[in-house]
C-alpha positions in Angstrom: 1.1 -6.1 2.4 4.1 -7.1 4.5 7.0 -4.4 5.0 9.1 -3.8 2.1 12.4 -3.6 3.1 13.9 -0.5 1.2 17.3 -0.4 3.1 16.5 2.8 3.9 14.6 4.2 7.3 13.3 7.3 6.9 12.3 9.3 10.3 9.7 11.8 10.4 9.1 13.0 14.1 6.4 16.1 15.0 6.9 18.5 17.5 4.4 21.1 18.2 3.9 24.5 16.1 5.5 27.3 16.6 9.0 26.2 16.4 11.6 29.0 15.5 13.8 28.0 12.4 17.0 28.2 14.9 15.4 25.3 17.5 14.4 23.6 14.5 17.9 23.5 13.3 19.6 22.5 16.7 16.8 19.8 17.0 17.8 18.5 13.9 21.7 18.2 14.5 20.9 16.8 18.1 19.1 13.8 16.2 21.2 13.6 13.3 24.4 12.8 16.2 22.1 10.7 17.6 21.3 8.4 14.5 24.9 8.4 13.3 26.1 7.3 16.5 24.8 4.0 15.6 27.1 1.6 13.7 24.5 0.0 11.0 24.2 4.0 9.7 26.1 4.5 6.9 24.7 8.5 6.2 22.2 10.2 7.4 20.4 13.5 6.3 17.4 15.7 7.8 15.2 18.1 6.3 13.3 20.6 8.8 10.0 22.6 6.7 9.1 22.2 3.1 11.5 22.5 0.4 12.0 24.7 -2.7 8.6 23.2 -4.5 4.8 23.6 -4.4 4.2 19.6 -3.7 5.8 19.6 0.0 3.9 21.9 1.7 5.2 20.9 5.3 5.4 23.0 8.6 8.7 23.9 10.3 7.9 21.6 13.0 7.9 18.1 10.7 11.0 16.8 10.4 12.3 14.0 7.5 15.6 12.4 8.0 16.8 10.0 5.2 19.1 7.2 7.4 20.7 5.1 4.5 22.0 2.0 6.4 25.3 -0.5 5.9 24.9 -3.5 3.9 23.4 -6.4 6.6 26.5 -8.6 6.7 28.2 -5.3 8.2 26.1 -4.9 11.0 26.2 -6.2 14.6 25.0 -9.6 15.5 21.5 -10.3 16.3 20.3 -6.7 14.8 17.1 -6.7 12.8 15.8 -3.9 11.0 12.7 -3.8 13.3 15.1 -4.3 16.3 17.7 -1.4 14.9 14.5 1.2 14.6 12.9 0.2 18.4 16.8 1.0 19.5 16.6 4.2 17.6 13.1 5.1 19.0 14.5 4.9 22.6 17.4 6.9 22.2 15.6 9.7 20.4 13.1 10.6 22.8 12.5 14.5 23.2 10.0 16.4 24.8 7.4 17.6 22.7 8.1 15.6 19.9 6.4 12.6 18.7 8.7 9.4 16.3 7.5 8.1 13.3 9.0 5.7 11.4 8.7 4.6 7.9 10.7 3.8 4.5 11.2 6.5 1.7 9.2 4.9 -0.8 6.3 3.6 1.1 6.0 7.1 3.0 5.7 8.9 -0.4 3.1 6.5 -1.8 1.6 6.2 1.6 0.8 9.9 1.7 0.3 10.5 -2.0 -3.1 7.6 -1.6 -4.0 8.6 1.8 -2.2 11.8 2.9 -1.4 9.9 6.2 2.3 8.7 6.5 2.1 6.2 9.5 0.8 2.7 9.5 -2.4 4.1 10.9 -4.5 7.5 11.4 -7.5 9.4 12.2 -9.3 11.9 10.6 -11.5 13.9 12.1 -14.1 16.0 10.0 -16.3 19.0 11.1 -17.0 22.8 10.6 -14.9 24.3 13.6 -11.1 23.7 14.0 -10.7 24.7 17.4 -13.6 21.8 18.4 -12.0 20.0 16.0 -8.5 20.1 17.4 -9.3 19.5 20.7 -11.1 16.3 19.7 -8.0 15.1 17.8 -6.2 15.9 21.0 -8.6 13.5 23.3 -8.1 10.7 20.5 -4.1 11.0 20.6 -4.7 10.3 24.5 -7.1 7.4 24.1 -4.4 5.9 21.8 -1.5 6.0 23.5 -3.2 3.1 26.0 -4.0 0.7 23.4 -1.3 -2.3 23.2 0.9 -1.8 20.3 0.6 2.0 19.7 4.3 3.3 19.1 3.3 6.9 19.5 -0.2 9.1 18.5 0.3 12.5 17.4 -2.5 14.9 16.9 -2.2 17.7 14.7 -2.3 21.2 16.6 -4.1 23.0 14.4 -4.7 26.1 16.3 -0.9 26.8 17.1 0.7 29.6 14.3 1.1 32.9 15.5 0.1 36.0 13.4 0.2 39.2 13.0 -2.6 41.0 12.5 -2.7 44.7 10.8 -6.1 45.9 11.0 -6.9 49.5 9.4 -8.4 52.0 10.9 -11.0 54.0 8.4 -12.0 56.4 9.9 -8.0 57.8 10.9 -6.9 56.9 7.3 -10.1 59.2 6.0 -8.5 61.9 8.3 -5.2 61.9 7.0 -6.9 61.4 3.1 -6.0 57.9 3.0 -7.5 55.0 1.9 -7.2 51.5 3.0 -4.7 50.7 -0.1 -2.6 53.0 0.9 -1.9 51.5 4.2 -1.7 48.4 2.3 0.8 49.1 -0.3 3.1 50.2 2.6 2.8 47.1 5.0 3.5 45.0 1.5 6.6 46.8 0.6 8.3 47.9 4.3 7.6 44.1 5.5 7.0 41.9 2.9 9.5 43.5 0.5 9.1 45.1 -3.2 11.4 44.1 -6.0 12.8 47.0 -7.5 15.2 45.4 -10.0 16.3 42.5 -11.5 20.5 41.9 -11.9 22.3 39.7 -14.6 25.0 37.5 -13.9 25.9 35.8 -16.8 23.1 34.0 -17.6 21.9 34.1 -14.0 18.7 36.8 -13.2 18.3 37.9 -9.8 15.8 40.5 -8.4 16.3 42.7 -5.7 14.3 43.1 -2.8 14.3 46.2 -1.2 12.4 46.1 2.5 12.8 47.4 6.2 15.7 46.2 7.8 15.2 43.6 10.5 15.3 45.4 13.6 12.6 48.3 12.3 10.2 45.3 11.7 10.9 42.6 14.9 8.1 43.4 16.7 4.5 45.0 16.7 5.5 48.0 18.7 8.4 49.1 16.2 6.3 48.3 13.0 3.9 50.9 14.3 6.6 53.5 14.9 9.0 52.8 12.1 6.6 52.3 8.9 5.7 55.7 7.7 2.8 55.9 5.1 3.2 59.0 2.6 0.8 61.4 2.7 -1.1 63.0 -0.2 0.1 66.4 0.5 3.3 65.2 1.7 4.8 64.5 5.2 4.4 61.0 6.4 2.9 59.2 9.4 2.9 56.3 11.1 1.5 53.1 10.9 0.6 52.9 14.5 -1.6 55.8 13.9 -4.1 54.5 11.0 -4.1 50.7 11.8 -4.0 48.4 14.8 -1.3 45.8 15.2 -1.8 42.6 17.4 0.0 39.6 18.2 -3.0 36.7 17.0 -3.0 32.3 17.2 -4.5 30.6 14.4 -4.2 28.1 12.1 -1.1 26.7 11.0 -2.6 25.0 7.8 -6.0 24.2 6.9 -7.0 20.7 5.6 -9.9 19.9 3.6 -11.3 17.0 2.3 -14.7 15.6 0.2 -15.4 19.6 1.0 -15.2 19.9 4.8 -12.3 20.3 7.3 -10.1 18.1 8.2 -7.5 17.4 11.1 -5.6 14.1 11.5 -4.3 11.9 14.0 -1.1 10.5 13.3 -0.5 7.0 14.8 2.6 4.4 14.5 2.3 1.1 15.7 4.9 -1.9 16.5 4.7 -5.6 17.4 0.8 -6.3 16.2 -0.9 -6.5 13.1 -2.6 -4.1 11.1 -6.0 -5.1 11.0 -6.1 -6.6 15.0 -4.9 -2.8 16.5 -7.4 -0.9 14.3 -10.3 -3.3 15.1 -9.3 -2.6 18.9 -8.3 1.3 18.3 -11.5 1.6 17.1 -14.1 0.2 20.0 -11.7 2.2 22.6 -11.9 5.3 20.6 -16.1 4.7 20.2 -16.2 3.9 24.0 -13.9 6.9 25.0 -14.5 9.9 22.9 -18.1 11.4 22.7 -17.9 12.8 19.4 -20.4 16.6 19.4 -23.3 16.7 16.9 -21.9 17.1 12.9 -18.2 15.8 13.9 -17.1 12.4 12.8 -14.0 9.7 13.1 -12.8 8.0 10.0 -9.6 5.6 9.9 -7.1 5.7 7.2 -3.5 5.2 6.1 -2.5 1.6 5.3 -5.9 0.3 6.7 -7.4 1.2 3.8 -5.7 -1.3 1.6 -6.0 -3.7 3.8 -9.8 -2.8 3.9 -10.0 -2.6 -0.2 -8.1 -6.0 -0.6 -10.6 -8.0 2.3 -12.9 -7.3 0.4 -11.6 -8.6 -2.7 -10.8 -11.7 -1.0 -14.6 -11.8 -0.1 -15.3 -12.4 -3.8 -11.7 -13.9 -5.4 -11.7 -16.6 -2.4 -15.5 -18.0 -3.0 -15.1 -17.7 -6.6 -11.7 -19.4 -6.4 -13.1 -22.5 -4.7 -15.7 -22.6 -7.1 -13.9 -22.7 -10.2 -11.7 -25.6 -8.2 -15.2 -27.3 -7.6 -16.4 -27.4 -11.0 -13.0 -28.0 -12.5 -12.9 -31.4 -10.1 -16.4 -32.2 -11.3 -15.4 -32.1 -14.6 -12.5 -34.2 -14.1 -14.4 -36.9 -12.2 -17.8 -36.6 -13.5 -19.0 -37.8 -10.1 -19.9 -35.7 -6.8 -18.6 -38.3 -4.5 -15.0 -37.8 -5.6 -15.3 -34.2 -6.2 -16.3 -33.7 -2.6 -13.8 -35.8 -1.5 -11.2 -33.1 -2.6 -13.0 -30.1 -1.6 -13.1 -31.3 1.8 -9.6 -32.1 2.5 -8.8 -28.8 1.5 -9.1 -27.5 4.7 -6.9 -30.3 6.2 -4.4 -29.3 3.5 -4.5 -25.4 4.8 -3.5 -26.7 8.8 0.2 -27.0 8.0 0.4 -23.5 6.3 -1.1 -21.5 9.1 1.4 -23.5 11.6 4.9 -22.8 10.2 2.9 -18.9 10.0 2.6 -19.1 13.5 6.3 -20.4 14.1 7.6 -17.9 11.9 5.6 -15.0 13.4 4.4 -14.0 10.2 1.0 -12.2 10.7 -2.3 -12.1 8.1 -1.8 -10.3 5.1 -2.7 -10.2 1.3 0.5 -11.9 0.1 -0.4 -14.3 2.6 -3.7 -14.8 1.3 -2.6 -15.2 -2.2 -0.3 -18.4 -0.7 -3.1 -19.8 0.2 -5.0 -19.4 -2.9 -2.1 -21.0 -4.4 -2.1 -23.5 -2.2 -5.6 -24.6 -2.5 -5.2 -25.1 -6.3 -1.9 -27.5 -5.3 -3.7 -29.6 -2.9 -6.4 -29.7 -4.9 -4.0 -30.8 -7.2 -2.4 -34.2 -5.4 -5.6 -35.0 -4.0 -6.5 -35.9 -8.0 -3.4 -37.1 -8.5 -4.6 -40.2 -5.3 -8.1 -40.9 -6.3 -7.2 -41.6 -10.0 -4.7 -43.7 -8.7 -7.3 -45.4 -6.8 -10.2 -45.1 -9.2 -7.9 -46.7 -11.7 -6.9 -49.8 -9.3 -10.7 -50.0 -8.0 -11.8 -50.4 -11.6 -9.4 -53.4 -12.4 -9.8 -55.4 -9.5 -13.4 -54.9 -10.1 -13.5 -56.3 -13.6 -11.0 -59.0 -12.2 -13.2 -60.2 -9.8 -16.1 -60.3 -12.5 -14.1 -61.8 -14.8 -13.8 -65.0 -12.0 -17.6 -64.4 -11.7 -16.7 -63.2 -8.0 -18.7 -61.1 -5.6 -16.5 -57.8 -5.2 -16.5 -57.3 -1.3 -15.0 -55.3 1.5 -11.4 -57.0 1.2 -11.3 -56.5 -2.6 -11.6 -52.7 -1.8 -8.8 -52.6 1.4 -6.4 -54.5 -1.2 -7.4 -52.0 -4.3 -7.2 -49.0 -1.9 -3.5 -50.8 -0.6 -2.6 -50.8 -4.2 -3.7 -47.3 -5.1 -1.8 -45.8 -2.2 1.0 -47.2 -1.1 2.2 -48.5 -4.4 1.8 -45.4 -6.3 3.5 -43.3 -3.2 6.4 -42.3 -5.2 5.1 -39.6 -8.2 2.6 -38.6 -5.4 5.3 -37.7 -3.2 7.9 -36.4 -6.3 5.2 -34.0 -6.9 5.2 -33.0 -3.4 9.1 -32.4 -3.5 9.3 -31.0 -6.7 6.8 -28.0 -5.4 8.7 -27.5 -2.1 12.2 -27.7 -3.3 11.6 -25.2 -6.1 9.5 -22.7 -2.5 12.3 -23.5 0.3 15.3 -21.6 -1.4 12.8 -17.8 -0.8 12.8 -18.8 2.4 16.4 -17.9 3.3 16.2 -15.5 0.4 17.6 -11.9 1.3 17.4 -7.9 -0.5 14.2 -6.2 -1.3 11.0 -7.9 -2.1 12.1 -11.0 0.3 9.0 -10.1 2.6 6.2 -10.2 0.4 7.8 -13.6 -1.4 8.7 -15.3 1.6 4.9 -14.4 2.8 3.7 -16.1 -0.7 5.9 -19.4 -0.2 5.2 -20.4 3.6 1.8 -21.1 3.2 2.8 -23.7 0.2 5.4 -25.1 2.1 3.6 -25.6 5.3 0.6 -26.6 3.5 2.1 -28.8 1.2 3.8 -31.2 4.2 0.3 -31.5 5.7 -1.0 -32.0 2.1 1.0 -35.2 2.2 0.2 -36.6 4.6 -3.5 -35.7 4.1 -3.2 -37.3 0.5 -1.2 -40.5 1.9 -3.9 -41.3 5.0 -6.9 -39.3 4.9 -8.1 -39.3 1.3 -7.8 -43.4 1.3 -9.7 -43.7 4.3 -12.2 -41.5 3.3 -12.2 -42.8 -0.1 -12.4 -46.6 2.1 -15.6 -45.3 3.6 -17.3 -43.5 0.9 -16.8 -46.8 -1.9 -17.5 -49.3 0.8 -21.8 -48.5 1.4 -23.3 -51.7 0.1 -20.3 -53.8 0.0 -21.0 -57.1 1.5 -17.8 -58.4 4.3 -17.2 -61.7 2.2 -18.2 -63.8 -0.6 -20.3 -66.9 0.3 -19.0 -68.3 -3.0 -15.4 -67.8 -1.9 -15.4 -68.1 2.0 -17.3 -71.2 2.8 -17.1 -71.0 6.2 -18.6 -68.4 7.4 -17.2 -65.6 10.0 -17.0 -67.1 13.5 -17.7 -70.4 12.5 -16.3 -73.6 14.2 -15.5 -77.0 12.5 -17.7 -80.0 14.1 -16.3 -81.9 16.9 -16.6 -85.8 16.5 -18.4 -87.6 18.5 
C-alpha cells in the first residue's frame, strides 16, 4: 500500500553493540538537537534500550525517537514530508550508526507481522551465528550499491560482552564446597539479594542488598573482593575456586520456524517496493555464495506486496470474467460483448498516464482503481452500443417498411445518429463520475495517499474512456455490422457508382 501519512516520523537508527548506557545517552541528546533544530518539529522524544515491559525486548544500541511535526500550513515552502526526512537523514549522519525511517503506527504493525521495521529486510537462517553473522555482514555490503538503498544494517550478532565465572571443582572440593555454594555468592555479591521489602503508604519496595560498585567493576576485583563462607568458618576468595574471564557473544538470539535467525535491515527511498527487491535480489544471488544449510529469505513490507500479487492473480481474471458474462447477458450476442471487452484496455491508457505524471508508483490501492475502472468503462461502453443498437434497429425496420435494401450509408447515418446525437447523457455520465473523484485529488490529512491512489486511475481512465466511447467503439461497431452490407441500393441509386450520363451525338 502507499505511505500513510501519520504526521508523525518516527526515527530508529542502529549503531553497533556494545554501546555503554552513558554514549547511548549523549548519542541520543546529539540527535534530539539535531531534529529539533528543524522548524516543521513541533517535539521530539528518544528512547535508547527497551522499556519497563516484556514486549520491547530491544538492545541499548537501537534507538526510537518519536518527532511529532507542525501542522503543514506551518511549515516552510516547498517541504514535503519525503523531502523533510531526506533533509533529516543528511544532517544526522554518525559513524557507526545506520538511519531508519518510518511512522509510529506502521513500524509497530510492520514489526508485529514481520519482525522487520524497514521497508525491506533479509533474513538469514542457519545453525551457526558467527557464519551467520558474517553473511549478514557481506549482504549489508552488497546492498548498499543497489540504486535506491537508503541505508543496510546488518545485525551484529556476535558483539555483547560477558563475563564468564567458571568453577573450579576440584578447589571448591578442597575447601568443602560445592558448586552452589560458589553460586549463591556470585548471585547475591553481584547480582543482588532482596533482603526486605519497605511500605510507603500503599507503595512496597524491596531492598537490594549487593557489593558496592567499585568491589565488583572489573574481573580482577570480583576475584579478590567476593569472599565465599566456609563450612568451618573463615572465608576465601572467589579468585581462588572459580575462574573469571572477559568473553564476546551473542547479544540476542533469534529464532524462527525452529532455526536461527539474523536479519538485515534495509530502508529504501525514491523507487518502488516491488522494482528494488526484484533487483536486490539477482545482486544478492550473483554476489553472496551462500555455505551448505544457510539460506536468504526477504521480508518486511514485501511480503504484502507478495500476498496481495497474488490475489490480484485470481480477483483480476475473475473480475473480467464476471464483466464478460455480465455483458453477454446484457447483449445476448458475442459481437457486442467483445466489442466492450476490448476497449477495455484502451480505456486503462489514460489511467496509467496521469500515474506517470503524478509519480505515483504500482500499488494495491492502485490496482483496486483499476478494477474500478474497468467495471466504469465497461459501463459507458454499454451505455454507446444500446444507443446504437437502438438507432440500427429503427432505421432498419424503416428501410423495410419502404421495402428498401439496408446498405452501407443506412449504417454511417444510424451509427451518426447513435453517437453524436446521444453525446450528451454519454458524456453526463462521464462528468458525473469525475467530478464526484477530482475533489480527493487535492484532498489533504491522513488516508489522502491510499484515496488519491484509488481515484487517479478513474480519472485518467475515464477521459480516455471518452473518447474511446465517442470514436473508437462506433468505428469498430461501423466495421463489425457492416460484413455483408451491400455499398448501395440498385432500387434506390439508379445510376450506378462511376457511371456517366450518355453524350449525344
Amino acid at each position: 500500500m502507499p505511505p500513510l501519512d501519520e504526521g508523525t516520523l518516527m526515527y530508529m537508527p542502529t549503531t553497533l553493540p556494545g554501546l555503554s548506557i552513558t554514549k547511548a545517552a549523549e548519542l541520543l541528546q546529539m540527535q534530539d538537537r539535531i531534529i529539533k533544530s528543524f522548524p516543521e518539529v513541533k517535539t521530539v522524544f528518544g528512547k535508547a534500550g527497551r522499556a519497563a515491559t516484556a514486549t520491547d525486548p530491544a538492545p541499548t544500541e537501537m534507538f526510537e525517537t518519536i518527532i511529532n511535526l507542525k501542522p503543514k500550513a506551518e511549515w516552510r515552502p516547498g517541504v514535503t514530508t519525503e523531502s523533510l526526512k531526506a533533509e533529516m537523514d543528511r544532517a544526522l549522519q554518525f559513524p557507526g550508526v545506520s538511519n531508519a525511517w518510518t511512522m509510529p503506527i506502521r513500524a509497530r504493525i510492520d514489526m508485529l507481522a514481520t519482525g522487520i521495521r524497514t521497508p525491506v529486510g533479509v533474513k538469514i537462517f542457519g545453525s551457526d551465528l558467527g557464519e551467520m553473522e558474517k553473511i549478514a555482514k557481506r549482504v549489508e555490503a552488497v546492498l548498499k550499491g543497489v540504486p535506491g538503498t537508503s541505508s543496510a544494517y546488518a545485525e551484529r550478532v556476535i558483539g555483547g560482552y560477558y563475563l564468564d565465572i567458571t568453577p573450579d571443582r576440584a578447589a571448591l572440593a578442597r575447601y568443602g564446597l560445592m558448586v552452589s555454594d560458589a553460586q549463591d555468592a556470585v548471585s547475591s555479591a553481584l547480582g543482588g539479594e532482596a533482603v526486605t521489602t519497605t511500605v510507603e503508604g500503599r507503595e512496597r519496595y524491596s531492598v537490594n542488598v549487593r557489593y558496592p560498585r567499585d568491589l565488583r567493576d572489573d574481573p580482577d576485583a570480583i576475584g579478590r573482593n567476593l569472599l565465599i563462607a566456609l563450612p568451618n568458618g573463615g572465608t576465601v576468595p572467589l579468585g581462588e575456586v572459580a575462574s573469571i574471564e572477559r568473553t564476546r557473544g551473542p547479544t540476542s538470539i533469534r529464532t524462527e520456524n525452529g532455526q536461527l535467525a539474523v536479519y538485515v535491515f534495509v530502508d529504501i527511498t525514491g523507487r518502488d517496493l516491488g522494482g528494488y527487491v526484484a533487483e536486490a535480489r539477482r545482486t544478492v544471488a550473483d554476489q553472496v555464495a551462500l555455505p551448505t544449510g544457510y539460506q536468504i529469505a526477504w521480508s518486511g513490507q514485501f511480503e504484502y506486496l507478495e500476498r496481495a500479487e497474488a490475489r490480484l492473480m485470481i480477483v483480476v481474471p475473475v473480475t473480467l470474467m464476471i464483466i464478460f458474462l455480465l455483458l453477454y447477458l446484457n447483449f445476448r450476442r458475442l459481437a457486442e460483448t467483445l466489442i466492450v471487452m476490448l476497449s477495455l484496455p484502451f480505456a486503462l491508457v489514460g489511467g496509467l498516464w496521469l500515474m506517470w505524471w503524478l509519480g505515483f508508483n504500482l500499488s494495491v490501492a492502485v490496482a483496486v482503481g483499476f478494477i474500478a475502472l474497468a467495471g466504469v468503462a465497461a459501463e459507458t461502453g454499454v451505455i454507446m452500443l444500446i444507443y446504437l443498437d437502438h438507432a440500427l434497429e429503427e432505421l432498419k425496420a424503416r428501410r423495410a417498411s419502404q421495402g428498401r435494401v439496408f446498405t452501407r450509408a443506412d449504417l454511417h447515418e444510424a451509427i451518426m445518429v447513435g453517437a453524436v446525437e446521444r453525446v450528451r447523457p454519454k458524456m453526463m455520465t462521464v462528468v458525473a463520475i469525475m467530478a464526484g473523484l477530482l475533489p480527493i485529488l487535492w484532498s489533504t490529512g491522513a488516508g489522502s495517499e491510499v484515496m488519491q491512489r484509488i481515484a487517479v486511475p478513474m480519472i485518467g481512465g475515464m477521459a480516455s474512456s471518452t473518447i474511446l466511447t465517442l470514436l473508437v467503439i462506433p468505428a469498430v461497431y461501423a466495421l463489425v455490422k457492416g460484413v455483408g452490407l451491400a455499398r448501395f441500393d440498385p432500387a434506390r441509386d439508379e445510376i450506378g457508382v462511376g457511371a456517366a450520363p450518355a453524350s449525344g451525338g
